[in-house]
Backbone as CSV, one residue per row, in Angstrom:
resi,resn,N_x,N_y,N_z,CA_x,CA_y,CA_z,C_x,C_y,C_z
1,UNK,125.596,100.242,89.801,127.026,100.179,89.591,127.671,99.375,90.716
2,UNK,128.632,98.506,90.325,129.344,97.739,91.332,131.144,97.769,90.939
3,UNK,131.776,97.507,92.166,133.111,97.642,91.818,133.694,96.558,92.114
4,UNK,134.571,96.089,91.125,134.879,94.477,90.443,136.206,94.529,91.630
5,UNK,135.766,93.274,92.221,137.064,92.484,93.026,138.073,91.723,92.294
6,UNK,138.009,91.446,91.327,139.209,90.967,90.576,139.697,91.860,89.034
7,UNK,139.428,93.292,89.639,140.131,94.011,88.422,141.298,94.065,88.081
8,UNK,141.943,94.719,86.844,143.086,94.033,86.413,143.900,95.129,86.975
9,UNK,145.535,95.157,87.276,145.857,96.049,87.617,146.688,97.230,86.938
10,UNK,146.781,96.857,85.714,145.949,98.064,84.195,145.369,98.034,83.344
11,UNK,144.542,98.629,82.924,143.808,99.047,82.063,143.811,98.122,80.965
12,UNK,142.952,96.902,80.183,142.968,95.972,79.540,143.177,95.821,78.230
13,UNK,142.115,97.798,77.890,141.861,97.969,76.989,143.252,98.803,76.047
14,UNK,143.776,99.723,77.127,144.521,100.462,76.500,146.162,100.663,77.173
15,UNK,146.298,99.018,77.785,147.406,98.767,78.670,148.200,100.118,79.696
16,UNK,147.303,101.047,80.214,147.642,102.330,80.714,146.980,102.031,82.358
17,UNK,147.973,102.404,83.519,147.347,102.686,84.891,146.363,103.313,85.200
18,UNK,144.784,103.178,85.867,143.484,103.931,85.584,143.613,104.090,87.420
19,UNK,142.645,105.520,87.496,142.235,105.577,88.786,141.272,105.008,89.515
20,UNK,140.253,104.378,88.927,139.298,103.213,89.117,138.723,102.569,88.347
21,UNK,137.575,101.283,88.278,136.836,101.022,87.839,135.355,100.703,88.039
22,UNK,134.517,100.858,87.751,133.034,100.258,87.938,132.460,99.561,87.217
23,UNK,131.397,98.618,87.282,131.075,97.347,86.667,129.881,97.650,86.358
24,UNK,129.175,98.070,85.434,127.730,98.271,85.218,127.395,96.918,84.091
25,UNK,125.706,97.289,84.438,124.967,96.185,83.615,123.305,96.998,83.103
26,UNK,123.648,98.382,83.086,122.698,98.977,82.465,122.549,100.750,82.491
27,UNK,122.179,101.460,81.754,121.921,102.966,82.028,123.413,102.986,81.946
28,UNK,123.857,103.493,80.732,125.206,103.438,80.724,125.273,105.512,80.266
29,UNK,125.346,106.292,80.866,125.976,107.695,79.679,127.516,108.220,80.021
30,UNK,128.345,108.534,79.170,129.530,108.923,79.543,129.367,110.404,78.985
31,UNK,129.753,111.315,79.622,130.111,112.609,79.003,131.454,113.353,79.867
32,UNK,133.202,113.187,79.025,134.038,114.087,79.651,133.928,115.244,79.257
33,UNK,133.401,115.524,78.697,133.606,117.197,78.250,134.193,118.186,79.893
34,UNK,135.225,118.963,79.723,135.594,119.809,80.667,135.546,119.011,81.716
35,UNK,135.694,117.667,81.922,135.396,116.663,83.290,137.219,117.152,84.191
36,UNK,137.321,117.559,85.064,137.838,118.276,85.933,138.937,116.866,86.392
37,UNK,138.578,115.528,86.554,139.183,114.647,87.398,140.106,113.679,86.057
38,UNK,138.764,113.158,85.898,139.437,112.439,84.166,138.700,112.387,82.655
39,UNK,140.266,112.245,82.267,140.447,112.807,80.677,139.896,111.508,79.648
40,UNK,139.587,110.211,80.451,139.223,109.276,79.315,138.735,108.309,80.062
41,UNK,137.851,107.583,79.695,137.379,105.921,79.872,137.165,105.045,78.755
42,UNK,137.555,104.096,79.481,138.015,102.503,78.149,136.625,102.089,79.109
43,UNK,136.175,101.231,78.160,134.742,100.562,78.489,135.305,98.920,77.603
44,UNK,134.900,97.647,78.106,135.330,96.105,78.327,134.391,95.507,78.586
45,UNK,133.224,94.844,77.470,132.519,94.091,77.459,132.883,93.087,78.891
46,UNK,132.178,92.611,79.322,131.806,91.489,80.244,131.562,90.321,80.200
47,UNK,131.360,88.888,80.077,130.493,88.235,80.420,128.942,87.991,81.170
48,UNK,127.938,88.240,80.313,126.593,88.334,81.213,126.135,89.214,80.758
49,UNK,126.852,90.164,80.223,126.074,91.355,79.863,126.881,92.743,80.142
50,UNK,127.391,92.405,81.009,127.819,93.610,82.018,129.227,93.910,81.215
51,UNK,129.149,95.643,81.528,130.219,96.697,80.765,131.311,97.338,82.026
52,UNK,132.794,96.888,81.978,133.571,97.499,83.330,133.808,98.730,82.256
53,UNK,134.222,100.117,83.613,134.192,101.310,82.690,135.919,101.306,83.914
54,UNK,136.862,101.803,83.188,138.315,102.264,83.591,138.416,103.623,83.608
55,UNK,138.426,104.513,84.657,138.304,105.752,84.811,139.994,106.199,84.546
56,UNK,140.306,107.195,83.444,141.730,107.676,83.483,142.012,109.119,83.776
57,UNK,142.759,109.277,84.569,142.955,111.095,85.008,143.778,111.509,83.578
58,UNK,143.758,113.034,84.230,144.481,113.459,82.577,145.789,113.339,83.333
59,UNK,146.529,112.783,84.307,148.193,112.827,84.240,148.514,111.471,83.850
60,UNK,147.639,110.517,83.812,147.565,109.175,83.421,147.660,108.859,81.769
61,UNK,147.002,109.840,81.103,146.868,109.792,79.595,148.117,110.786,78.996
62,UNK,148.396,111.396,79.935,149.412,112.296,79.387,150.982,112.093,78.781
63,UNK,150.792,111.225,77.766,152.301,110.884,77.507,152.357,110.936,75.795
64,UNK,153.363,111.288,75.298,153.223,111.192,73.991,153.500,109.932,73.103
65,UNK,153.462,108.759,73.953,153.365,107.284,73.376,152.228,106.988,73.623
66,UNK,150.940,107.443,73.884,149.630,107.062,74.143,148.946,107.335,72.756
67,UNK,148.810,105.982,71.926,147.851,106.772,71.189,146.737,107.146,71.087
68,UNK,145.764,106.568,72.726,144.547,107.304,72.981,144.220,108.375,73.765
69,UNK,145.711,108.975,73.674,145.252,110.684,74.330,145.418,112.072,73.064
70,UNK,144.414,113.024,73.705,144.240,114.032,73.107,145.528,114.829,72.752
């Protein structure tokens, strides 16, 4: 895992403010279930291969104009 120096400064996928990102290019598993910090990740094909993952807290997703929150 690597963390991208020219990330965007929101979220690409789901135009929302994220608490980080990481840049993978393999061994990918996501599981939030009961995840304590955050409530969602947007995942953004790459160039090369490589998948950036956008980490979102749940006060970040929490709005009722989001249509990718629970």
């Amino acid at each position: 895992m690597e963390v991208p120096d020219d990330a965007p400064e929101d979220c690409p996928v789901c135009d929302r403010p994220y608490d980080s990102v990481s840049e993978h290019d393999a061994g990918v598993m996501v599981n939030l279930l009961d995840n304590e910090r955050y409530q969602r990740v947007c995942f953004e094909p790459r160039p090369g291969g490589r998948l950036w993952f956008f980490h979102h807290t749940h006060a970040q997703t929490a709005t009722a104009e989001d249509p990718y929150s629970d």
